[in-house]
C-alpha positions in Angstrom: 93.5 50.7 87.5 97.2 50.9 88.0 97.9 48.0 85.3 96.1 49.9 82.5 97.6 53.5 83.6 100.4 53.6 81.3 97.9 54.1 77.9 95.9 57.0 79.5 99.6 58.7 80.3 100.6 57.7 76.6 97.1 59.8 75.7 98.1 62.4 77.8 101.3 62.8 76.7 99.9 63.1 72.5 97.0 65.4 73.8 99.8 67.2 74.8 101.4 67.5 71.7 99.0 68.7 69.5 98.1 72.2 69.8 94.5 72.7 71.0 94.3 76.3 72.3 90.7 77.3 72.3 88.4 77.9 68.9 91.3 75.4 67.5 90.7 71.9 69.0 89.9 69.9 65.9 93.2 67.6 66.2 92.8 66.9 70.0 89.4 66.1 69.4 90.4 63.5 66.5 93.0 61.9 68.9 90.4 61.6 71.5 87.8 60.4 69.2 90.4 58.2 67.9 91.5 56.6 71.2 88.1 55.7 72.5 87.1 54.2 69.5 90.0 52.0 69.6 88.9 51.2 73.2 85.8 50.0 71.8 83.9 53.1 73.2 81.3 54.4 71.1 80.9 57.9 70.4 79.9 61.3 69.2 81.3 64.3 67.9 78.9 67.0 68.1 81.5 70.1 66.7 84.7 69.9 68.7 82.9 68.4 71.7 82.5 64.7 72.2 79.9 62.6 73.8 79.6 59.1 75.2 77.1 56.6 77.2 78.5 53.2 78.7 77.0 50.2 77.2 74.0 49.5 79.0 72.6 52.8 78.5 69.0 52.9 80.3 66.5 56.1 79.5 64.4 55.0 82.4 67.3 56.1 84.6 69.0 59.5 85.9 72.2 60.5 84.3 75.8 61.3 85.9 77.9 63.2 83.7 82.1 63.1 83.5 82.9 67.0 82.0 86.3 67.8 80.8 87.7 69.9 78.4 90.4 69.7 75.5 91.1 73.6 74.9 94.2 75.1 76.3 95.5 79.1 76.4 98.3 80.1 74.7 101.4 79.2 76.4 102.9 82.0 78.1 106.4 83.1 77.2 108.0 82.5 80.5 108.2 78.9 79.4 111.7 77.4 79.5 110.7 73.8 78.2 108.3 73.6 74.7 105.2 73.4 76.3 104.1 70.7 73.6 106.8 68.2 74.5 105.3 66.2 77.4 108.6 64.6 78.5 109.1 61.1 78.6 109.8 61.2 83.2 108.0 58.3 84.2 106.7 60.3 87.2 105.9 63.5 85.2 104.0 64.9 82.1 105.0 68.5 81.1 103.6 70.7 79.2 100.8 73.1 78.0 97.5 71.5 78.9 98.7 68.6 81.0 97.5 70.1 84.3 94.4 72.4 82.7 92.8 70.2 81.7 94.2 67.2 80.5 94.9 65.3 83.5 91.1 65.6 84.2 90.2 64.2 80.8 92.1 61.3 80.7 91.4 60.4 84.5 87.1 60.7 83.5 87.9 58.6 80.2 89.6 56.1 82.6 86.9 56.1 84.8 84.0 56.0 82.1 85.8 52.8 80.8 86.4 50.9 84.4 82.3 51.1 84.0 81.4 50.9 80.6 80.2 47.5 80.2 78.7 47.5 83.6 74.9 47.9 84.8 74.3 50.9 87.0 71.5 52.4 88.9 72.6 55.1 86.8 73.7 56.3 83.5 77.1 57.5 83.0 77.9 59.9 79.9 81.2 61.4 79.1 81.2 64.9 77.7 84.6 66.2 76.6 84.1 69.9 75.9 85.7 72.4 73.6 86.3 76.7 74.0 85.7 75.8 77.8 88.8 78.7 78.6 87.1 81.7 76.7 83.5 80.5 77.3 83.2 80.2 73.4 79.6 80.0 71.5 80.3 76.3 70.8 81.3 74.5 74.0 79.6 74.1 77.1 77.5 77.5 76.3 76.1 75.2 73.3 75.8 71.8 74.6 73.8 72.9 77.7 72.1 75.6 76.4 68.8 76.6 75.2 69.6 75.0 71.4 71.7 71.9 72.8 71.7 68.9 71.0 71.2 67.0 73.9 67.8 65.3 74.2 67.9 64.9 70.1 71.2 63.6 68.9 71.1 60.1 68.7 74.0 57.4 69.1 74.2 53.8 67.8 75.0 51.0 69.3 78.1 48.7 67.8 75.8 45.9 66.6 73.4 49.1 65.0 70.4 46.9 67.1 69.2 50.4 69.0 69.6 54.3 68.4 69.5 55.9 71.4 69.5 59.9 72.5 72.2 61.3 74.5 70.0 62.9 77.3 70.4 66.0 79.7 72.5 64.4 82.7 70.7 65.2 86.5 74.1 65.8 87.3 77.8 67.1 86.6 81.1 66.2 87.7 83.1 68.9 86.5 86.8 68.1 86.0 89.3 70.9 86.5 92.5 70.6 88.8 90.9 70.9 92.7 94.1 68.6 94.2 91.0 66.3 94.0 89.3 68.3 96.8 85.5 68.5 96.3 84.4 72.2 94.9 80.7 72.4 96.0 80.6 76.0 94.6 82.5 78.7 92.1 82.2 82.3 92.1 80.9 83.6 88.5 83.0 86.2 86.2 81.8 89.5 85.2 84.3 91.6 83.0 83.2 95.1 83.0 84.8 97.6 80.0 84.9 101.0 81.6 85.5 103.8 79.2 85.3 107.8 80.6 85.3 110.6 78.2 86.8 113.9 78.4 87.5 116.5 75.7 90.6 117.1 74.5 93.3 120.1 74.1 96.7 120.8 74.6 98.5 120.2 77.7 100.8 123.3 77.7 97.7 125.9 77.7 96.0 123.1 80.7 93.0 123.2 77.8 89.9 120.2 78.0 89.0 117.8 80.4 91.2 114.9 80.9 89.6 111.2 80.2 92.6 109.7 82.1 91.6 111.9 85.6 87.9 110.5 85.5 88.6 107.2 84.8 91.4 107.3 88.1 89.0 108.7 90.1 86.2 105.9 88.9 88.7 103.3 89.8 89.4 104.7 92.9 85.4 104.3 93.9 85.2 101.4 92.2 88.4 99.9 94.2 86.7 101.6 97.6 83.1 100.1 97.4 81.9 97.3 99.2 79.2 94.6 98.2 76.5 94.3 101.3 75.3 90.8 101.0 78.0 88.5 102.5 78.1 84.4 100.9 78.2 82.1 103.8 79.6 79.9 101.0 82.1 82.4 98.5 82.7 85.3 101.2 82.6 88.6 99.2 82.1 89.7 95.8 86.2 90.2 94.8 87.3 92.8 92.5 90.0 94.4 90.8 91.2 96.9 87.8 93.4 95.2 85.4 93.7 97.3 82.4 93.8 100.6 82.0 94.7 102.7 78.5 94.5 106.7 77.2 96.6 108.6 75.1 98.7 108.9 71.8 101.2 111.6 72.7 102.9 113.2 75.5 101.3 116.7 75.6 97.5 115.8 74.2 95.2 116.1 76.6 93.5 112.8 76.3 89.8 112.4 75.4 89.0 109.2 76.1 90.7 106.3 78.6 89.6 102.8 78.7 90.1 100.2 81.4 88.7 97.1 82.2 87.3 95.3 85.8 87.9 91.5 86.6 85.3 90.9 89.1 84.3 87.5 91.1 80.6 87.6 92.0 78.7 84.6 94.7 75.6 83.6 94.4 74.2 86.3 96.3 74.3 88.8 93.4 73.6 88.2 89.5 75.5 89.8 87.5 73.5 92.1 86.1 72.9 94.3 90.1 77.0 93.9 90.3 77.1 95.6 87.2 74.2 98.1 88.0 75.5 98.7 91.3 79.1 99.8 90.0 77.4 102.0 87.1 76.1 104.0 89.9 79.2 105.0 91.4 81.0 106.0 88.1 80.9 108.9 85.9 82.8 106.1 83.4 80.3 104.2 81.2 80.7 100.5 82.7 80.1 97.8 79.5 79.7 94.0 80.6 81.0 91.8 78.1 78.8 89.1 79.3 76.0 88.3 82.0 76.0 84.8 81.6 79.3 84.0 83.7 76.8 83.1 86.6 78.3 81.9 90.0 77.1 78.2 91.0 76.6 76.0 94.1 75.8 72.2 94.8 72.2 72.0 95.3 71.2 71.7 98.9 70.1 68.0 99.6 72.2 66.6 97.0 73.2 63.0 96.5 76.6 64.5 95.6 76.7 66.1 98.7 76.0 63.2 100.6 78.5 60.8 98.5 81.1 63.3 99.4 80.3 63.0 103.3 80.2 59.0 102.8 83.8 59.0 101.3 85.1 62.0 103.8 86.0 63.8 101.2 87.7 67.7 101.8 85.6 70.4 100.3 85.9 74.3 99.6 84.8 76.9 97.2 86.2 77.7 94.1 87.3 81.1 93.1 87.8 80.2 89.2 85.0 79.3 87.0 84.5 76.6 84.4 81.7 74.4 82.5 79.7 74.5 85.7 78.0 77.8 85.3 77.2 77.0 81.5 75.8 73.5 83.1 72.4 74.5 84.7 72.7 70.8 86.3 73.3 69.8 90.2 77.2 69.3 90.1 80.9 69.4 92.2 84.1 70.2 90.3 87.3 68.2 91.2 90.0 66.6 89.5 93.5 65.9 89.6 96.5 68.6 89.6 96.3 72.1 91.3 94.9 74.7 89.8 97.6 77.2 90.9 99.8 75.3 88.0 97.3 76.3 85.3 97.9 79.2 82.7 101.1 79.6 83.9 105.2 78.2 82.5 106.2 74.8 82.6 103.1 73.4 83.5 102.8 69.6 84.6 100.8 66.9 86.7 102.3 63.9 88.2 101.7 60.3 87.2 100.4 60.0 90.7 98.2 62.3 90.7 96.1 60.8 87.5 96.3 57.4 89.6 94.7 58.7 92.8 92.1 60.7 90.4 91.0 57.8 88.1 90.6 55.5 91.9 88.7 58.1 93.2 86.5 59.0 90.4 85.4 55.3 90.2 85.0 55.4 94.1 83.0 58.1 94.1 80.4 57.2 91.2 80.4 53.7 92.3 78.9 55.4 96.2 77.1 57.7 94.2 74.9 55.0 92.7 74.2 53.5 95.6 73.1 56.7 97.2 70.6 57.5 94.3 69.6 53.8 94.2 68.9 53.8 97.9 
């Protein structure tokens, strides 16, 4: 793939340019569109997300899906370059994006294309996803969920001889930056809103009960308790207090303090006992903001698992989350870049690293279809 390299850095590098933090992709999502349509890929826009099957498109078969996303955060203010300006190093692309997650998207288009015209054991469907970084309603959440428009939107083909659905894929690749290593598991998110309530008075006269005082002592249990059920895979449910707000003035006793919990679950708790389990403890009223953030593992037995033995490939367990838990499919996540660049100033991925993705990518579905075929 190293001769045709230089127009998925050029894609990059425009992907790049164009703002696309999350709920506002619309223009990255035209660039994409536009680029694959010029490489004589056909496609499907289904809101901000976009959709594609390689040529030979079978139903009869099992589906592999390539899942990537477009959405950025907002770039933080440390940055010292403009983190839409992508550079023009040949060995580099800067910028907000370039690492999470457009080093993944380009290196899964590449790899889509290398087999687009070819016959597979398998299908192969590309699914470039939108709101991925604040799990929003329209994304992965929608395109896998309960009201997806997979299994009933229908594609056709450039001579208009066939109309085809876009099925539920069997399984996921999910692309975020893993250094390429294999994640065969990711711990879930639950964000709990904690909010205690006191009474208030004024300081001087030591009048009321102070909000600020309960919610302390909450977050010191909270910070203190242990999780029983130990993952073989994840290790422990992880925790921690990362907001905390009360008061308006200086000598107000304040009635009520809010603060919020970032926790990590595994797959040995849902969400819903972590959340029961903390309520307990707390004389704070404990508020998820969602339950949905589920943790997920590779499916024991599965021909992803065994593709990854075949190829030797390094594995580990993910502490962030992404499409997978919104996926409900047997998947891995890898892709190129590290994920300790992501979110954070002056991002970047290396030229190199999209090379030894896109090789790998193809390497890995073209084992995979044997396995499945076999």
């Amino acid at each position: 793939m190293k001769e045709n390299i230089g127009k998925y850095i050029s894609l990059l590098r425009k992907m790049v340019s164009v703002p696309s933090h999350s709920f506002e992709e619309d223009k990255v999502a035209d660039l994409v569109c536009a680029f694959l349509e010029k490489e004589g890929i056909i496609c499907k826009r289904e809101r901000n997300n976009i959709l594609a099957l390689t040529r030979h498109f079978d139903p009869v078969k099992r589906t592999l899906a390539l899942d990537a996303h477009i959405d950025t955060v907002p770039p933080s203010e440390a940055y010292t370059r403009n983190p839409y300006d992508a550079g023009n190093d040949d060995d580099v692309v800067w910028g907000l994006g370039s690492n999470d997650d457009g080093g993944s998207v380009v290196s899964m288009i590449a790899a889509f294309a290398y087999f687009y015209e070819e016959i597979l054991p398998i299908n192969i469907m590309l699914v470039i996803t939108c709101e991925e970084e604040r799990s929003g309603a329209n994304g992965s959440t929608w395109l896998y969920g309960s009201t997806s428009p997979l299994g009933r939107v229908t594609c056709t083909d450039a001579n208009h001889s066939r109309t085809y659905e876009f099925p539920r894929p069997e399984w996921v690749i999910i692309g975020e930056p893993t250094g390429m290593k294999v994640a065969t598991s990711e711990r879930g998110l639950l964000v709990l809103d904690g909010e205690a309530c006191g009474v208030s008075g004024h300081a001087a006269r030591e009048e009321g009960v102070n909000a600020l005082y309960i919610a302390v002592e909450d977050i010191a249990r909270i910070r203190g308790h242990r999780f029983l059920k130990h993952s073989e895979l994840m290790g422990d449910v992880k925790l921690n207090v990362t907001q905390i707000n009360a008061g308006t003035v200086h000598n107000i006793i304040p009635d009520s303090c809010r603060f919020t919990v970032d926790i990590r679950p595994t797959e040995k708790y849902t969400n819903e006992e972590i959340w029961k389990e903390l309520q307990a403890i707390c004389r704070s009223t404990l508020t998820p903001r969602r339950l949905t953030n589920r943790s997920s593992a590779t499916y024991g037995g599965s021909p992803l698992l065994r593709t990854v033995a075949e190829l030797g490939m390094d594995t580990f367990s993910s502490p962030t989350t992404s499409d997978w838990m919104q996926t409900g499919c047997d998947a891995v996540k890898m892709g190129p870049g590290e994920s300790s660049r992501s979110h954070r100033a002056d991002e970047f991925i290396l030229v190199s690293e999209i090379e030894d993705a896109i090789d790998k990518y193809i390497a890995f579905i073209r084992v995979f279809g044997e396995i499945t075929a076999g």
